[in-house]
ZAMARGU-4260 file (C-alpha; in steps of 0.2 Angstrom, whole numbers, plus 5000, padded with zeros to 4 digits):
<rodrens>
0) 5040/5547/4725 | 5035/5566/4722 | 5044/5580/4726 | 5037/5580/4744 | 5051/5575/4757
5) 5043/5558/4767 | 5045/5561/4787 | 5044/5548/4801 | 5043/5553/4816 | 5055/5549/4830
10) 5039/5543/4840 | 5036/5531/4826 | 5055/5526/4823 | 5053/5523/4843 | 5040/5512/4842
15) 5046/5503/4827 | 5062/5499/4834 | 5055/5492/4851 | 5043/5481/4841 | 5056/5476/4831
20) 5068/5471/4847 | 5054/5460/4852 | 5052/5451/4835 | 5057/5433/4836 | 5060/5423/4818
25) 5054/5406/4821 | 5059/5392/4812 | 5049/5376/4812 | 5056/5356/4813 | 5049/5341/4806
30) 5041/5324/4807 | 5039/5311/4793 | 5020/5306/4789 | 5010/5293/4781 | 5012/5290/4762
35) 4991/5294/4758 | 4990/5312/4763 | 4985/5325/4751 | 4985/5342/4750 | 4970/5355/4746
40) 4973/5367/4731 | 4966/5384/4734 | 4981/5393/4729 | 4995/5395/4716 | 5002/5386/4702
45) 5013/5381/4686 | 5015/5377/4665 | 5024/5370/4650 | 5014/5384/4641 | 5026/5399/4641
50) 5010/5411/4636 | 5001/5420/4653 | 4985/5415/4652 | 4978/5426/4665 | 4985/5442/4664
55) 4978/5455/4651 | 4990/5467/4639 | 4988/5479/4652 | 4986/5473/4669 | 4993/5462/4680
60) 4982/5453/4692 | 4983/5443/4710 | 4982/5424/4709 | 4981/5421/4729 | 4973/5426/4744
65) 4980/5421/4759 | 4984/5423/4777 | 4989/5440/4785 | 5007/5442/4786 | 5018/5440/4803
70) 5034/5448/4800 | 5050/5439/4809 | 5042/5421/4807 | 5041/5418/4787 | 5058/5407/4787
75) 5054/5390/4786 | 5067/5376/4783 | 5060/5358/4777 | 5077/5352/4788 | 5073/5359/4804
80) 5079/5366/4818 | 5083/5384/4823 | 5096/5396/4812 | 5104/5409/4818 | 5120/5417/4807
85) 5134/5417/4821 | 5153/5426/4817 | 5162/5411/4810 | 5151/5412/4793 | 5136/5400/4794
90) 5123/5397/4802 | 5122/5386/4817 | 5112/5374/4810 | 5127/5371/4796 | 5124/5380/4783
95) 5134/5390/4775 | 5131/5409/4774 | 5136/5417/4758 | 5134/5438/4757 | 5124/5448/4746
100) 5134/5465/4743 | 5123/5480/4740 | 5126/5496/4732 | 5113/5507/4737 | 5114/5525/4729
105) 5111/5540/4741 | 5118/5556/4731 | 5105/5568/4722 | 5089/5568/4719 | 5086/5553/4731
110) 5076/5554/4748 | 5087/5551/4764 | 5073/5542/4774 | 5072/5530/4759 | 5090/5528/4758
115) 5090/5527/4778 | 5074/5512/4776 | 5085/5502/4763 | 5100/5501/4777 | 5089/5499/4793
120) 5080/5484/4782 | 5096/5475/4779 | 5103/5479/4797 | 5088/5471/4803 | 5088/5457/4792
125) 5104/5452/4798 | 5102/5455/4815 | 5085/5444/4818 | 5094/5432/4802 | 5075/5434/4793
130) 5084/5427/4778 | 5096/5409/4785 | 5110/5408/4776 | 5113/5425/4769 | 5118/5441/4775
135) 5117/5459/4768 | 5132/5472/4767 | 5128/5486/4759 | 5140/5503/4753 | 5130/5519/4748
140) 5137/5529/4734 | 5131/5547/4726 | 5138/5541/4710 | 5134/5526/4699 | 5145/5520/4688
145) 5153/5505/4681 | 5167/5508/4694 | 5156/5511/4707 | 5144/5496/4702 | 5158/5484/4700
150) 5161/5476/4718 | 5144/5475/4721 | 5129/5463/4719 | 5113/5472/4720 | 5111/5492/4714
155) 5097/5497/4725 | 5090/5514/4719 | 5077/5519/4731 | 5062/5532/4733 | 5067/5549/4727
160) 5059/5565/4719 | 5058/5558/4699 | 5062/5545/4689 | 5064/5556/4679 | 5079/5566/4688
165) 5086/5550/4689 | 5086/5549/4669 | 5094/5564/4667 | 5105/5566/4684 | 5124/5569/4677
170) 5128/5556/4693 | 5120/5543/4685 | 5127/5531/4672 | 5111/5521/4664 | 5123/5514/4651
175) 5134/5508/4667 | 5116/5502/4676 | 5111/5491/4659 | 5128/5482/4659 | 5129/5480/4674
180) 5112/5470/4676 | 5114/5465/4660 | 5130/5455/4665 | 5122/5445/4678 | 5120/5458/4692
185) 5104/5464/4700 | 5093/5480/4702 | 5079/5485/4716 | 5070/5499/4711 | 5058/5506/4725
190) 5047/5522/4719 | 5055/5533/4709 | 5069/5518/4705 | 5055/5508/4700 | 5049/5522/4685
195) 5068/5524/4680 | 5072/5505/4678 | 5054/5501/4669 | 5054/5500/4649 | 5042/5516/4647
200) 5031/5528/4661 | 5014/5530/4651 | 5014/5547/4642 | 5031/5553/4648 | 5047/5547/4646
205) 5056/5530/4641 | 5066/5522/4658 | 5085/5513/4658 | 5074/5497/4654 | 5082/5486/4666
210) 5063/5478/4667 | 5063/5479/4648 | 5045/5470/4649 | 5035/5482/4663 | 5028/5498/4660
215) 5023/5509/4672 | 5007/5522/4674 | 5010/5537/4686 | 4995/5539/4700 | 4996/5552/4711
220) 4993/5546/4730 | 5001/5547/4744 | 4996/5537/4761 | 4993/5520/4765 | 4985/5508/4752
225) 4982/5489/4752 | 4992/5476/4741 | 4987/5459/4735 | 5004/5446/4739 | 5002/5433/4723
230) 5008/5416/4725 | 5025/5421/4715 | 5025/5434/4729 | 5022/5421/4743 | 5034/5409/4737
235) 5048/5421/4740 | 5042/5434/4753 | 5034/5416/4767 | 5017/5426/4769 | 5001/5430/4758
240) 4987/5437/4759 | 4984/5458/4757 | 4994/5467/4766 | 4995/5487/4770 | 5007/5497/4764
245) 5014/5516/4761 | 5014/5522/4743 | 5018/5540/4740 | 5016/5541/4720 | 5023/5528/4714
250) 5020/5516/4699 | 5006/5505/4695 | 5016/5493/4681 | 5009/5481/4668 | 5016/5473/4653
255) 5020/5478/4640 | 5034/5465/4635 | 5038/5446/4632 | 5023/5440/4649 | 5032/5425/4651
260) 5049/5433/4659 | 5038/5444/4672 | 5036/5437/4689 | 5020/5448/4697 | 5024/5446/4717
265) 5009/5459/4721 | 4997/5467/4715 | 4986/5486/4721 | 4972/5477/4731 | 4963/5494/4732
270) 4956/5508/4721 | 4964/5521/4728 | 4975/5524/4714 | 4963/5521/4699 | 4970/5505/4698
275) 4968/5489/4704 | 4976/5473/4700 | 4991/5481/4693 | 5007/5478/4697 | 5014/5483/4715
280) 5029/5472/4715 | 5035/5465/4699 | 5050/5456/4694 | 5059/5454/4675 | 5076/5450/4668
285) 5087/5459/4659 | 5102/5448/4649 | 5109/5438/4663 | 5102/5449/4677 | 5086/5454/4685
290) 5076/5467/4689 | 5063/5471/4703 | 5053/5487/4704 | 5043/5493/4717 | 5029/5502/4717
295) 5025/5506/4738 | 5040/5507/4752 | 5043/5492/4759 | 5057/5500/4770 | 5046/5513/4779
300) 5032/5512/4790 | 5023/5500/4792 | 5039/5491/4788 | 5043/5473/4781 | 5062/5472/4782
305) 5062/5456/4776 | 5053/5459/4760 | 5067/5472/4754 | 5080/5458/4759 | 5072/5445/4751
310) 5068/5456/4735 | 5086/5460/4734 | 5092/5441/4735 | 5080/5437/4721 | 5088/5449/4709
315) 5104/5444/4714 | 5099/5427/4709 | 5115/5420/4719 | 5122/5404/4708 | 5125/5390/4717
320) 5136/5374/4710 | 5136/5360/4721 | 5128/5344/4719 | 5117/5332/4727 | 5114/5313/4730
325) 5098/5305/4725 | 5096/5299/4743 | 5098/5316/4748 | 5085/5323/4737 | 5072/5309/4743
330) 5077/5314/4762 | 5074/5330/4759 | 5056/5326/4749 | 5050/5317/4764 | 5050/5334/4775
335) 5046/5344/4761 | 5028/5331/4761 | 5027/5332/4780 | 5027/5351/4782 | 5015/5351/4768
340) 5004/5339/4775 | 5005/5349/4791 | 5003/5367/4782 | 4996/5364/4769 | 5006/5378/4759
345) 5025/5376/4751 | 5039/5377/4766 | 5050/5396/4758 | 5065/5385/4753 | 5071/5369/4756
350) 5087/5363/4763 | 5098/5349/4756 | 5115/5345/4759 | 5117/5358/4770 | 5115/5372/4760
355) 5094/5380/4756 | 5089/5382/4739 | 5071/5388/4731 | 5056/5376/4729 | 5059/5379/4712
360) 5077/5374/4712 | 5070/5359/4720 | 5056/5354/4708 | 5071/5352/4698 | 5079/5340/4709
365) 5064/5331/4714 | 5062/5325/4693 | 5079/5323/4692 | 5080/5309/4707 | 5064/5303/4698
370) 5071/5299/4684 | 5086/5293/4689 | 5080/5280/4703 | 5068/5274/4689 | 5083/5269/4678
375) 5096/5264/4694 | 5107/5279/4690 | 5118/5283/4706 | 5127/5301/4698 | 5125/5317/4708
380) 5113/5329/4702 | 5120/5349/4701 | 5112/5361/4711 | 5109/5376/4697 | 5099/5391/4694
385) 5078/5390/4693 | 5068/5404/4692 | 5049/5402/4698 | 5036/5403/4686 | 5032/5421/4679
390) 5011/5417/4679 | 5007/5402/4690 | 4990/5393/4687 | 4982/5376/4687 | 4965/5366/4689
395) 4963/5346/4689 | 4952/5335/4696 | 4956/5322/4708 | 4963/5304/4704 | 4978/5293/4701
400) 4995/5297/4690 | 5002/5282/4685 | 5019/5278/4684 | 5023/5281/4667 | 5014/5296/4666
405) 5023/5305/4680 | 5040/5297/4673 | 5036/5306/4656 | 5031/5322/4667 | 5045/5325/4676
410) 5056/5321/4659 | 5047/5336/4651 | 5049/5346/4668 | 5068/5345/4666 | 5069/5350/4647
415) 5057/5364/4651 | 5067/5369/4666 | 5083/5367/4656 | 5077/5376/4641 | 5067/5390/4649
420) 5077/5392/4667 | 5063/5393/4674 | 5048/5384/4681 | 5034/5381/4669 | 5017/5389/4673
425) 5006/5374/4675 | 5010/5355/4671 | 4998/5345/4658 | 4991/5329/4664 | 4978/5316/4663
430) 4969/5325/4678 | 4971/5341/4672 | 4983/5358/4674 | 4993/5356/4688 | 4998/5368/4699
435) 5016/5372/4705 | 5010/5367/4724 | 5003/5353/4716 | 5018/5348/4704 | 5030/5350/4719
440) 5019/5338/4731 | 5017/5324/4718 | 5036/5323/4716 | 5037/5325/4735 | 5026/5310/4735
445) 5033/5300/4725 | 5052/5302/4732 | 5048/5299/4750 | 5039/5284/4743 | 5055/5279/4737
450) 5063/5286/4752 | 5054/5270/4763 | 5051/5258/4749 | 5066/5259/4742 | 5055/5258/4723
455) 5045/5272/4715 | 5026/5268/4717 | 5014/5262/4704 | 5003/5277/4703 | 5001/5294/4715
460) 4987/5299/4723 | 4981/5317/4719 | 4967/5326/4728 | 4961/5343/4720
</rodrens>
């Protein structure tokens, strides 16, 4: 953001809190269906090649055009039923909630109406539980340090009048910001806290490089501009398609690191800037941490207070370490299949013994139980950390996957997964590269066959 202050007017702030009162989150049950279905691939996708294919040196692109989003109704839970957080620490449909503590720095150089739009998102999340099973609490700070840094969860530096005077503000620690992400923590960058957190702003300056992968060009634009939501973006944020938003100066980011750790979650959709199909809304990781910076203001008008919450609970990247029966896996594949049959998308996250976990997390699971229903193998299976796939892509034919074929894919899907911590960008088969959707409804397929059957099947179905 520029040096020019952003104003909202209370007429807006009105309006935006009345439309917001009215919003109702939505969460969709179930039904089992037949074992034939098959879904149509027009979107996203996955890899065991760790190279991006489709994005250039210098420009990240958009993979997906979907629907329009409708804020308040992207939380979708394979398990069913309603969620809503109540005051005894879970959500009424069981699961636990677990907290995600924000920092979000509010001392100089920062814009208060940024500052202001980071707390309203979270306060809203919580209030109309956008995100089941978390909750957001949040401390604002004018200093960053290691001291100040160490309770928290997330550092969340929004909007302000440089990156720059973030770099060299004496309130600032960045050697305090690195180790902290570094150690495992996370960082949101929106604006100028996306330029600050990149590796390098074209032809200026060098950032803390807490997305040591993403540089960043600097347009000069301020209003309202269109963004591209990518598949990455709509795994994570429930909606696709473009989607307007405000943008006062800040970055257009491409890569200029290792392609494989960057998750692109949007991209500019318009020309306005000088430059479409670079990154709005990116992702990397920094040692154990991650990274998102944001180009536009998702926390002020038009608002998507989920977006900020959900972008802050990918960067914290909560661990989680329970485990999982295979029975439970295959339960839990059988509504996965249903809501895709009746979708025709991927459900936002899946729940499983109680507690929701990412698709991702769950392709893991699904070739885990795979493998061990082939060879009779009871043991629980550990609920761990997966990252979604940096660059997801994918084209096959239709046909059959034969038994041995799909046994010996989700065998590399797991030595992938456990090598790379993270979801490859498209699976090699007999038919051809298979998407992420794709990947996720054959093991889908084959669970809940086993789910009935109480067998794996001979071959699976797949329709392009």
């Amino acid at each position: 953001m520029g040096a020019k202050k952003i104003k909202i007017t209370k007429k807006i702030l009105s309006s935006m809190v009345l439309l917001l009162a009215i919003t109702l989150t939505i969460n969709i049950g179930f039904v089992s269906a037949t074992n034939n279905s098959t879904i149509n691939q027009s979107t996203s996708n996955t890899s065991f090649n760790s190279t991006n294919n489709n994005t250039t040196p210098n420009q990240l692109k958009s993979t997906t055009n979907t629907t329009n989003p409708s804020e308040g109704t992207n939380n979708i839970s394979p398990s069913g039923g309603t969620s809503t957080t109540n005051n005894s620490g879970s959500s009424n449909n069981g699961t636990p909630t677990k907290t995600i503590k924000v920092l979000i720095y509010d001392g100089i150089y920062s814009i208060d109406d940024c500052v202001t739009g980071i707390e309203d998102a979270l306060q809203i999340t919580d209030a109309e539980n956008l995100v089941p099973g978390y909750n957001f609490t949040y401390v604002t700070s004018t200093i960053i340090n290691a001291a100040t840094l160490a309770p928290y969860d997330v550092l969340a530096m929004p909007g302000g009048t440089a990156g720059s005077d973030y770099l060299s503000s004496n309130s600032i620690s960045g050697t305090a910001i690195q180790n902290f992400v570094a150690s495992g923590k996370g960082y949101l960058g929106i604006c100028a806290g996306a330029y600050s957190g990149a590796y390098y702003v074209n032809d200026m300056y060098y950032g803390w490089g807490v997305a040591p992968d993403v540089s960043c060009e600097h347009p000069d634009q301020e209003g309202n501009l269109t963004v591209q939501i990518t598949s990455a973006g709509q795994q994570l944020l429930g909606y696709g398609g473009i989607i307007t938003m405000v943008h006062y100066n800040g970055p257009a980011m491409y890569i200029t690191g290792n392609s494989s750790k960057v998750v692109t979650f949007a991209t500019y959709a318009d020309n306005i800037l000088g430059y479409k199909g670079y990154g709005a809304i990116v992702g990397d990781s920094y040692g154990k941490g991650r990274s998102v910076l944001v180009g536009p203001h998702p926390e002020l008008y038009p608002t998507y207070p989920s977006m900020v919450a959900k972008l802050i609970l990918w960067a914290a990247n909560p661990t989680t370490s329970s485990t999982v029966t295979v029975r439970q896996v295959t339960a839990s594949a059988s509504s996965v299949k249903t809501f895709i049959d009746k979708n025709n998308r991927l459900p936002n996250y899946v729940t499983i013994s109680n507690q929701q976990i990412s698709v991702s997390q769950f392709v893991y699971e699904l070739a885990k139980a795979t493998i061990q229903a082939n060879n009779g193998v009871t043991t629980s299976i550990t609920i761990g950390k997966v990252n979604s796939s940096p660059a997801p892509s994918g084209n096959f034919t239709s046909g059959n996957i034969m038994k041995s074929e799909y046994l010996s894919i989700a065998q590399s899907l797991i030595s992938f997964i456990t090598d790379n911590g993270r979801t490859p960008n498209y699976v090699n088969t007999s038919l051809g590269k298979m998407s992420f959707n794709s990947v996720v409804y054959l093991f889908s397929k084959i669970m809940n066959f086993y789910n009935t059957n109480n067998r794996l099947p001979n071959y699976v179905s797949m329709t392009s």
